[in-house]
DSSP file (Angstrom, degrees, kcal/mol; ACC not computed):
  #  RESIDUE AA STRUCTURE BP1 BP2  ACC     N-H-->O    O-->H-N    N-H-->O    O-->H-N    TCO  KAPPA ALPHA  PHI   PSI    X-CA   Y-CA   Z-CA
    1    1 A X              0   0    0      0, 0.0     2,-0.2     0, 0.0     5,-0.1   0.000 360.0 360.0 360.0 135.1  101.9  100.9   97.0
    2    2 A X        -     0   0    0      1,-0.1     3,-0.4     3,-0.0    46,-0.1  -0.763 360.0 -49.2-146.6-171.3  102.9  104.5   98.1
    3    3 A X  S >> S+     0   0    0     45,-0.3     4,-1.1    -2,-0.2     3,-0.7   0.870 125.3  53.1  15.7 -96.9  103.2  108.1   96.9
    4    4 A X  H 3> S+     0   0    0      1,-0.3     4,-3.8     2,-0.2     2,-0.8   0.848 105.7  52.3 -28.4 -47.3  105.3  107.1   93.5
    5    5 A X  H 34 S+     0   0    0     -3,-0.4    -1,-0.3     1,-0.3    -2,-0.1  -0.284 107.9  48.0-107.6  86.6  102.9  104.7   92.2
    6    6 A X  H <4 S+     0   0    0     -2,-0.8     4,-0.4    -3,-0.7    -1,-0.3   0.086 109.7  51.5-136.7 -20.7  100.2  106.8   92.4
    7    7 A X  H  X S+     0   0    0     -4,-1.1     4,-2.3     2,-0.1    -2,-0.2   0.714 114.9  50.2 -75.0 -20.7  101.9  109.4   90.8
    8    8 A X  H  X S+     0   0    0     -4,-3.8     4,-3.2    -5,-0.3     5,-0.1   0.916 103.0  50.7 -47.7 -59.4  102.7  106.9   88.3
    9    9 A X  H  > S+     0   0    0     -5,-0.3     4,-2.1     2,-0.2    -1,-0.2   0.778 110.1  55.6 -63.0 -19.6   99.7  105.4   87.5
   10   10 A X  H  > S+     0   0    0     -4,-0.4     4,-2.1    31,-0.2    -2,-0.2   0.871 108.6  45.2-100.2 -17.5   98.5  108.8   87.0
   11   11 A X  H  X S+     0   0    0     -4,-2.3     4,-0.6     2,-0.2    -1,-0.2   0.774 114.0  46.3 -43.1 -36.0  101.0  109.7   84.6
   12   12 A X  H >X S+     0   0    0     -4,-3.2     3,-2.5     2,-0.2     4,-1.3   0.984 113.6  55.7 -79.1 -57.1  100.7  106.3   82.5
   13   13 A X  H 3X S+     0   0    0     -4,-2.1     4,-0.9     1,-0.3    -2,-0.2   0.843 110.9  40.6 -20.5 -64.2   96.8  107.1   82.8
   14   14 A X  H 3X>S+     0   0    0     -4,-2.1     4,-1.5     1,-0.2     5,-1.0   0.661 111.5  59.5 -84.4  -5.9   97.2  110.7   81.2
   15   15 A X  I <X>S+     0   0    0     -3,-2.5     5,-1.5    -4,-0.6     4,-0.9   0.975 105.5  48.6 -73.8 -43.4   99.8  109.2   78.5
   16   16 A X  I  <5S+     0   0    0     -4,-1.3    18,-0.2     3,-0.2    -2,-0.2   0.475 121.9  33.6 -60.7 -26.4   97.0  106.8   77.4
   17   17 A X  I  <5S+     0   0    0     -4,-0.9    -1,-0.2    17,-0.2    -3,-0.1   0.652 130.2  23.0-109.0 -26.4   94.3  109.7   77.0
   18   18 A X  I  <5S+     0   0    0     -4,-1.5    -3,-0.2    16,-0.0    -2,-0.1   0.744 128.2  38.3-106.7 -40.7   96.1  112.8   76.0
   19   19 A X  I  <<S+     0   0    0     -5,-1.0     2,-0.6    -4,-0.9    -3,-0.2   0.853  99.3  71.2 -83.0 -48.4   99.3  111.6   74.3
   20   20 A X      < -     0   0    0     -5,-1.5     2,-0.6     1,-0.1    11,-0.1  -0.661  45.3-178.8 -93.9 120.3   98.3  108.4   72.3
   21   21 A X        +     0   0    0     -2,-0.6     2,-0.5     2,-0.1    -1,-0.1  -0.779  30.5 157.7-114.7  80.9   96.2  108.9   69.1
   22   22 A X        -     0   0    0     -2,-0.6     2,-0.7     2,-0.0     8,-0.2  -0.932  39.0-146.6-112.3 151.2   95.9  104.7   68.3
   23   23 A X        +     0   0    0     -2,-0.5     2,-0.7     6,-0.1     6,-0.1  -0.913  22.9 175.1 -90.0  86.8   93.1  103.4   66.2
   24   24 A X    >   -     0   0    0     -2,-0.7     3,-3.9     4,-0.2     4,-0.3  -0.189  52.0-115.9-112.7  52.2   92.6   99.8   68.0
   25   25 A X  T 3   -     0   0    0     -2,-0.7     4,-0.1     1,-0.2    -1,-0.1   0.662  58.5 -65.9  22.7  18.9   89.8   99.4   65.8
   26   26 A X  T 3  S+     0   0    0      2,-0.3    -1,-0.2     1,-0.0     3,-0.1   0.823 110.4 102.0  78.5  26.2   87.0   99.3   69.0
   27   27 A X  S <  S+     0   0    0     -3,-3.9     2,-0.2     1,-0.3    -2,-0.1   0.254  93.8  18.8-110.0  24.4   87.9   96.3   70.7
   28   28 A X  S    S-     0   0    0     -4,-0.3     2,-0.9     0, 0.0    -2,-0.3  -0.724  71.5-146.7-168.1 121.5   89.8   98.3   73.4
   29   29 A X    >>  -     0   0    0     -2,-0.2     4,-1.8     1,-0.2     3,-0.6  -0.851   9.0-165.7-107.3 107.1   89.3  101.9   74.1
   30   30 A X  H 3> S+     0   0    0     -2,-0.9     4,-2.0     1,-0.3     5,-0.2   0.831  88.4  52.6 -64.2 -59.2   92.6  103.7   75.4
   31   31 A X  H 3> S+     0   0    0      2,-0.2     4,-2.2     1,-0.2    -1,-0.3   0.709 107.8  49.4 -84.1 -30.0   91.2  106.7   76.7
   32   32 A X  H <> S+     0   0    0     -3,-0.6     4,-2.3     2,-0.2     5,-0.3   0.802 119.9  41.6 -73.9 -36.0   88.4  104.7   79.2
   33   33 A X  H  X S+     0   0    0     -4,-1.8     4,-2.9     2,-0.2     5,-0.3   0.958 114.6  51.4 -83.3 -32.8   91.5  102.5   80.5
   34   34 A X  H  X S+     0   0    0     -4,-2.0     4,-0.6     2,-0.2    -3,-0.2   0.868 115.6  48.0 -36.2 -57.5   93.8  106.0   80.5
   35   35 A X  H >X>S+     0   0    0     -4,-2.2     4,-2.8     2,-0.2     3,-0.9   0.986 111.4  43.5 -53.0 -74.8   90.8  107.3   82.5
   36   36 A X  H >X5S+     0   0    0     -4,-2.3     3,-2.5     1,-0.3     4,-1.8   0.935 109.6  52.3 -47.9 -49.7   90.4  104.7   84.9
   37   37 A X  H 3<5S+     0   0    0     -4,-2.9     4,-0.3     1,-0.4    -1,-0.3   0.799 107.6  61.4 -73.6 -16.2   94.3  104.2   85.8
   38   38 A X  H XX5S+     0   0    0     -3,-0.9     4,-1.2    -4,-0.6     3,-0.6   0.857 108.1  40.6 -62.6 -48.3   94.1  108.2   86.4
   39   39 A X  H <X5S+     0   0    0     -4,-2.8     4,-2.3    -3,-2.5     5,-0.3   0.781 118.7  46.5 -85.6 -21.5   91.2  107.6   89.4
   40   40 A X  H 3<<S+     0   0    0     -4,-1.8    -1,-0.3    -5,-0.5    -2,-0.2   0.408 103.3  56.5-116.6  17.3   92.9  104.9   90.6
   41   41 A X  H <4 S+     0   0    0     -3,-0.6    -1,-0.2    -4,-0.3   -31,-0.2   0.229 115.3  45.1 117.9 -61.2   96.2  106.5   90.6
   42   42 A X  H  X S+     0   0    0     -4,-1.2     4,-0.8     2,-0.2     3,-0.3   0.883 107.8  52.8 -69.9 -37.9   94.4  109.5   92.9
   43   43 A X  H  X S+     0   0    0     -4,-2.3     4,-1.3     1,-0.2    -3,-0.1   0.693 107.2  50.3 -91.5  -6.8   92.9  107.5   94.9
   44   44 A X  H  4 S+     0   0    0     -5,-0.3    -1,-0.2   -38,-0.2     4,-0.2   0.659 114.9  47.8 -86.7  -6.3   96.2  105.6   95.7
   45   45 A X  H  4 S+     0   0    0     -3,-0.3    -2,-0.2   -39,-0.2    -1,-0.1   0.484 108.6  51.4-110.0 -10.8   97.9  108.9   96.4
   46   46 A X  H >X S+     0   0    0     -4,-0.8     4,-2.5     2,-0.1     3,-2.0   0.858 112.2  49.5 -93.7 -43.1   95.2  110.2   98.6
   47   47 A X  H 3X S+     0   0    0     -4,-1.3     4,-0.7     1,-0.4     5,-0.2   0.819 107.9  50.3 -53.0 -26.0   95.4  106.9  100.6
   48   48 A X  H 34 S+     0   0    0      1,-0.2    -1,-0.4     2,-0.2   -45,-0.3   0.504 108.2  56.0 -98.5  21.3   99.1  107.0  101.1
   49   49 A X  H <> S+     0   0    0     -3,-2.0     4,-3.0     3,-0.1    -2,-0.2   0.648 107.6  44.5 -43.6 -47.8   98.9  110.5  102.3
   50   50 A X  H  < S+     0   0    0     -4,-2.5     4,-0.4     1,-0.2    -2,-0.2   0.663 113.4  52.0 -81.9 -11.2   96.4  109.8  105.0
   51   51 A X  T  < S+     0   0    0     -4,-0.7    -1,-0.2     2,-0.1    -3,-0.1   0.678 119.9  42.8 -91.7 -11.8   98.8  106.4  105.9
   52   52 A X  T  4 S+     0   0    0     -5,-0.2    -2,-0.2     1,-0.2    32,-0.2   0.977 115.8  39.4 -66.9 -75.5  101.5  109.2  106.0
   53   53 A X  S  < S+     0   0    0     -4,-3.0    -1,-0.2     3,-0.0    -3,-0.1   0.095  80.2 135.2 -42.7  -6.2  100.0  112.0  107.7
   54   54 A X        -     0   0    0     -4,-0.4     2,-0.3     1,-0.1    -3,-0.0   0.046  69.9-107.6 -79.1 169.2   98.3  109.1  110.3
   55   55 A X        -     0   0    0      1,-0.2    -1,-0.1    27,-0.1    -2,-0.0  -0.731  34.0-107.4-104.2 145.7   99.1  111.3  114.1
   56   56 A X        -     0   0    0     -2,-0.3     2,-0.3    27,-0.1    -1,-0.2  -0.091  44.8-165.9 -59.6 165.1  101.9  109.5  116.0
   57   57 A X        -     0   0    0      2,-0.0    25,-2.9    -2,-0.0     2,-0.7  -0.755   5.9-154.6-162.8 123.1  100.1  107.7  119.0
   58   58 A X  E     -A   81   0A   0     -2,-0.3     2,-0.7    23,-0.2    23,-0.3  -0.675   8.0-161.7-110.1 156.2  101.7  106.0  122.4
   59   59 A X  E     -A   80   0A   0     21,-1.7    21,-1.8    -2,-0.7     2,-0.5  -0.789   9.5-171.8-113.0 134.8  100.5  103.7  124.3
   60   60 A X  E     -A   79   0A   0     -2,-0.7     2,-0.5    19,-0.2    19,-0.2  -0.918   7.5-170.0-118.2 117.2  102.3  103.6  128.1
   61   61 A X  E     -A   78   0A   0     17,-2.0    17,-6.9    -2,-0.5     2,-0.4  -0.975   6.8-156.9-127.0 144.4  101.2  100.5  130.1
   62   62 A X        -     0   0    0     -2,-0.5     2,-0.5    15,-0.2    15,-0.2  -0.903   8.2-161.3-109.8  72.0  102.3  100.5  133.8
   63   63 A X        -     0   0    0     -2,-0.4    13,-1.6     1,-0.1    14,-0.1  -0.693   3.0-164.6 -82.8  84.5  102.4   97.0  135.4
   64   64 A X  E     +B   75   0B   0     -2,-0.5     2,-0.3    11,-0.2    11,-0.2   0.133  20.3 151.8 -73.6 169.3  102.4   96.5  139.2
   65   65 A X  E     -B   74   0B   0      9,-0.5     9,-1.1     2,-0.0     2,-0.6  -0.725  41.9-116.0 179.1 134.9  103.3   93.4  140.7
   66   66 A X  E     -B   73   0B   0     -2,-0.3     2,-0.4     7,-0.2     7,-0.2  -0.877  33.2-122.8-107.3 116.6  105.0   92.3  144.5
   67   67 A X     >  -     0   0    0      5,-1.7     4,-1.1    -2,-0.6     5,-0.2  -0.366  18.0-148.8 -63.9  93.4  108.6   90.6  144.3
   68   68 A X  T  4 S+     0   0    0     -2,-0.4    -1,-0.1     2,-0.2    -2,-0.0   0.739  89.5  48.7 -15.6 -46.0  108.0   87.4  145.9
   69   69 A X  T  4 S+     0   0    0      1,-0.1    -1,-0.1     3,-0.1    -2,-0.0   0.878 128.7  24.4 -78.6 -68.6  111.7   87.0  147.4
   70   70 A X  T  4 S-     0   0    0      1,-0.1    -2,-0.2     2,-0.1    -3,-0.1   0.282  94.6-126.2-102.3  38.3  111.6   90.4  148.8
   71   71 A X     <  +     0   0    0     -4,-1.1    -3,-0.1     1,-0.2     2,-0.1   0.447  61.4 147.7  39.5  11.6  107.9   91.6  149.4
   72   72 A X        -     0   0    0     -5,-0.2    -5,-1.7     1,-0.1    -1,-0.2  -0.321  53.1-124.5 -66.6 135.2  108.7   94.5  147.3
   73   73 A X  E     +B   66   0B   0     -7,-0.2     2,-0.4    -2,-0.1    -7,-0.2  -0.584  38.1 178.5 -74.9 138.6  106.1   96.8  144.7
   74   74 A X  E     -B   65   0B   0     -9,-1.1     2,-0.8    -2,-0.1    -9,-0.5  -0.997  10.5-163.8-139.1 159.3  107.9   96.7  141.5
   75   75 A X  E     -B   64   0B   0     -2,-0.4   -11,-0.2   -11,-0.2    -2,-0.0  -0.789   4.6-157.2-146.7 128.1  106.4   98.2  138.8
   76   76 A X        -     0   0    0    -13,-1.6     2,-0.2    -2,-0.8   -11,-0.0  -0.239   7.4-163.4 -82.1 172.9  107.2   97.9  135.0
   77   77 A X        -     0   0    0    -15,-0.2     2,-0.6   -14,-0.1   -15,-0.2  -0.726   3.9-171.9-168.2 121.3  106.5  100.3  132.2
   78   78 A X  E     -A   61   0A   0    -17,-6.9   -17,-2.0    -2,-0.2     2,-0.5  -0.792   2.8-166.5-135.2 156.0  106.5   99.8  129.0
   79   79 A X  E     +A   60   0A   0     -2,-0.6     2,-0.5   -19,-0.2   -19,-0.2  -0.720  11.9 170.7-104.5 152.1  106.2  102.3  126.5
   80   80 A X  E     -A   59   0A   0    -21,-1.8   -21,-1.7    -2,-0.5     2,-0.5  -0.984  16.8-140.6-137.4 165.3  105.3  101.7  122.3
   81   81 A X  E     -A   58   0A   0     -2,-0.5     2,-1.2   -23,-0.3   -23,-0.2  -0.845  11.8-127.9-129.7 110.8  104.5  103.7  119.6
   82   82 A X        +     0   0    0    -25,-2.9     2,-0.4    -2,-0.5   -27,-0.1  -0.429  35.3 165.0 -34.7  47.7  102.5  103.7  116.8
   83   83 A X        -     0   0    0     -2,-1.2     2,-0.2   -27,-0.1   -27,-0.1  -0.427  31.9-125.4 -87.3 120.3  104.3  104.4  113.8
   84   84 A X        -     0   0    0     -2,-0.4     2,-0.7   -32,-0.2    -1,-0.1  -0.361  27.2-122.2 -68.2 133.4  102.9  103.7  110.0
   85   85 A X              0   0    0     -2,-0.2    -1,-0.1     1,-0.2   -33,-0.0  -0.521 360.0 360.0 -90.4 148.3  104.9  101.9  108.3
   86   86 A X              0   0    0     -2,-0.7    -1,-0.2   -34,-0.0    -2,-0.0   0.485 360.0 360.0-112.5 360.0  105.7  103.9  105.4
C-alpha cells in the first residue's frame, strides 16, 4: 500500500458520497462506507509519507581482530544503510 492507493481509496470514498444518489433501500448506507474508505484512504497516505520521508540512517561497524599467520591488526568495516523500502 503506498501513495496511489490512498489517493485511490479516497477518490472511490468521495465517489460513493458526493457522486452516487442510489436508493439501496437501508440495508447498506453508501455515504457511511464512502466516509469511511475516505479516512482510511488519509490515513494510508499520511502513513506512506512518513515511510517515505523516514531520514536516511547509517550504521558503520568497525571490527578489530589479529591475523593469526602474521600477528597483524586488521580491521574490517562495514558500512549499511537504512533505506525504506518504498
Amino acid at each position: 500500500m503506498g501513495i496511489g492507493t490512498g489517493i485511490a481509496l479516497i477518490v472511490i470514498g468521495a465517489i460513493l458520497v458526493f457522486a452516487l444518489n442510489i436508493d439501496t433501500g437501508g440495508f447498506v448506507d453508501l455515504d457511511l462506507i464512502g466516509y469511511i474508505l475516505m479516512g482510511a484512504g488519509a490515513l494510508v497516505f499520511l502513513i506512506s509519507l512518513v515511510f517515505v520521508t523516514r531520514s536516511r540512517r547509517t550504521e558503520t561497524v568497525d571490527r578489530t581482530a589479529v591475523d593469526p599467520a602474521t600477528g597483524e591488526r586488521v580491521t574490517r568495516r562495514s558500512i549499511r544503510d537504512n533505506e525504506p523500502l518504498a
